[in-house]
TORZA-937918 format. One record per residue (C-alpha): residue in one letter; x negated, y, z; residue number from 1. Coordinates in steps of 0.25 Angstrom, whole numbers. Each point is the difference from the previous one (the first is absolute). Example, Ala and Ser with C-alpha at 12.3 -4.5 7.8 and 13.67 -1.06 7.14 Angstrom:
2
("A",(-49,-18,31),1);
("S",(-6,14,-2),2);
REM end
This chain:
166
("X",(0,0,0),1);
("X",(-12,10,3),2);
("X",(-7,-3,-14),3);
("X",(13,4,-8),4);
("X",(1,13,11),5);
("X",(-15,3,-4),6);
("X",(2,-5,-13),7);
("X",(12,11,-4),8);
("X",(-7,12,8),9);
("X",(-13,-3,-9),10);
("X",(10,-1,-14),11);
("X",(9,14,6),12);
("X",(-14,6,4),13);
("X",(-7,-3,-14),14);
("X",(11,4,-7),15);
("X",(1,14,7),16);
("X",(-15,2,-1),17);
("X",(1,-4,-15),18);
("X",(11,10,-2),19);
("X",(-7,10,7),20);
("X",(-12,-1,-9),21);
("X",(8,-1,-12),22);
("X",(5,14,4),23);
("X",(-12,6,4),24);
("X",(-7,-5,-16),25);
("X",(13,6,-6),26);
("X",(-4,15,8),27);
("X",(-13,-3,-4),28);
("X",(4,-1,-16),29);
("X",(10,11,2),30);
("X",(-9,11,8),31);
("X",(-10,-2,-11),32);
("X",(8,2,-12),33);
("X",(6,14,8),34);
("X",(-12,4,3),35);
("X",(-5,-1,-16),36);
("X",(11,7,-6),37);
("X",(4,11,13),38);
("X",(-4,13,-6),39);
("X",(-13,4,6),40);
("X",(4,13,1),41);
("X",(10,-1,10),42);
("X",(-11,0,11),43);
("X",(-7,10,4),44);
("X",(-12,-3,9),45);
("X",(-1,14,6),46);
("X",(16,1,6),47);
("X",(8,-9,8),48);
("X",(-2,-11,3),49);
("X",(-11,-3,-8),50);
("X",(-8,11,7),51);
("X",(-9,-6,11),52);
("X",(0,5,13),53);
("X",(-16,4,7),54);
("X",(3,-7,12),55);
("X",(3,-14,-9),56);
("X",(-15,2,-5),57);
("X",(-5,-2,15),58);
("X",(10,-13,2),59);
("X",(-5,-6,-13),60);
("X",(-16,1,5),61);
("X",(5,-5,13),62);
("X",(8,-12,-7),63);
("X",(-15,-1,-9),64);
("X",(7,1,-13),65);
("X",(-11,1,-7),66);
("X",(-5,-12,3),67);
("X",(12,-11,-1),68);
("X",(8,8,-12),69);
("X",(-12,-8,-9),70);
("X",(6,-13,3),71);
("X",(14,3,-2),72);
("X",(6,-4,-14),73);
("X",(-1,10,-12),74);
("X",(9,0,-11),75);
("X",(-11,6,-10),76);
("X",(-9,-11,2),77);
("X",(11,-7,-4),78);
("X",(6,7,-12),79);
("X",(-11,6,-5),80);
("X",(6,6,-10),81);
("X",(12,6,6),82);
("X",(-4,8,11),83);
("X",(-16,9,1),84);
("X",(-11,-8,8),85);
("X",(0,5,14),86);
("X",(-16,0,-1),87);
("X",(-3,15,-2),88);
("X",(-12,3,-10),89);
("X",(-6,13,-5),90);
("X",(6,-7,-14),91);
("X",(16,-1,6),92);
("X",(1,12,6),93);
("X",(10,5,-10),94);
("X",(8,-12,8),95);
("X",(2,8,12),96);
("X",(13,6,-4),97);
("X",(7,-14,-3),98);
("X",(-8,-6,13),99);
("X",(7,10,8),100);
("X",(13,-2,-8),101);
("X",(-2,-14,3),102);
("X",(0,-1,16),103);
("X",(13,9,0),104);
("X",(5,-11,-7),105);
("X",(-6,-12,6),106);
("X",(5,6,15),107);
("X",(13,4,-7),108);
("X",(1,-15,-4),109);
("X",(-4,-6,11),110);
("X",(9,8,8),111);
("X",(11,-4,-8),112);
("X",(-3,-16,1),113);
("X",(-1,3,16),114);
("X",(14,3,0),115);
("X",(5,-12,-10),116);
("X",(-8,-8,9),117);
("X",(11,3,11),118);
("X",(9,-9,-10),119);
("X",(-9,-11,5),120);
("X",(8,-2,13),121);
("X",(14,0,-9),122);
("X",(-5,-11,-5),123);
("X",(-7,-7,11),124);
("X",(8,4,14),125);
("X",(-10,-3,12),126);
("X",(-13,-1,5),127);
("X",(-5,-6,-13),128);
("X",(5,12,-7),129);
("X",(-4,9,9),130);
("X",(-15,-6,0),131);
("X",(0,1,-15),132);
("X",(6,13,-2),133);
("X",(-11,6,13),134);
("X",(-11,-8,-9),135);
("X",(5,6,-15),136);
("X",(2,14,6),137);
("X",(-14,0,10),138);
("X",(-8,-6,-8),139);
("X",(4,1,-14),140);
("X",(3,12,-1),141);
("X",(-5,10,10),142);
("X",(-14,-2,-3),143);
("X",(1,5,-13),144);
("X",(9,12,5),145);
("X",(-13,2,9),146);
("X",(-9,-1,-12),147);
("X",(7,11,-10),148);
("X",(1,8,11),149);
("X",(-14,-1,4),150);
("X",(-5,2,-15),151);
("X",(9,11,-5),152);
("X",(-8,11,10),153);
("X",(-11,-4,-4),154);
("X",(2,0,-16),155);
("X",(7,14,1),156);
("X",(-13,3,5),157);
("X",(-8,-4,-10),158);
("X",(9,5,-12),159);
("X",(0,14,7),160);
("X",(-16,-2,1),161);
("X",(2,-3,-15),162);
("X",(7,11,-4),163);
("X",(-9,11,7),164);
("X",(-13,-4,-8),165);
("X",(9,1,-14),166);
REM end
């Protein structure tokens, strides 16, 4: 009688957790095709929200941004093609405008996917959803609202350094 108990729970549990990812891919799909076709002119790195506050710049060296945001994925390693390298040259300095276009969409976007990851617990109901939806939010999508964040200040800088010695 316990085997088919522990039996079920591990069918109902893979079923939820299959569900979930299955959703989580589908956002993925989804957030990535938006994110190519939204007008990149809609965002403006220099109002709200996209405008970073100083005191953020004293939180992201205490989180050491600098050194962990290497290790996070990068959709232009990826898809080369599509989006500029993140790697700045003396040769893709002309990049800077898209780059900083770029982290207004990448936080936009994963702001967005944040939010849809709430419909993770509509279609899980419990502590597995819970879990998931902590673990997809927390860790799939914070970092990298972290990281644009971080880079945008820094990028402004360097294209404003860049249009003083035109």
């Amino acid at each position: 009688m316990s085997f088919v108990f522990s039996h079920r729970y591990v069918e109902v549990f893979m079923k939820h957790f299959l569900m979930c990812l299955l959703y989580i891919a589908a956002l993925g799909v989804l957030s990535f095709v938006v994110g190519r076709l939204i007008p990149k002119h809609w965002f403006h790195a220099d109002r709200f929200p996209w405008v970073c506050h100083p005191a953020e710049q004293k939180l992201w060296k205490r989180l050491h941004v600098r050194k962990w945001q290497a290790k996070i994925p990068d959709m232009s390693r990826i898809f080369v093609k599509i989006m500029p390298e993140k790697k700045l040259t003396k040769e893709n300095y002309e990049n800077l405008p898209r780059m900083i276009e770029e982290t207004c969409v990448a936080e936009w976007t994963h702001i967005l996917l944040s939010i849809a990851g709430l419909g993770l617990l509509k279609i899980w109901s419990g502590v597995g959803g819970v879990c998931i939806t902590i673990i997809y939010i927390v860790l799939g999508n914070l970092p990298f609202i972290v990281v644009q964040r971080y880079n945008r200040p820094r990028l402004q800088k360097l294209f404003a350094m860049q249009q003083r010695k035109k």
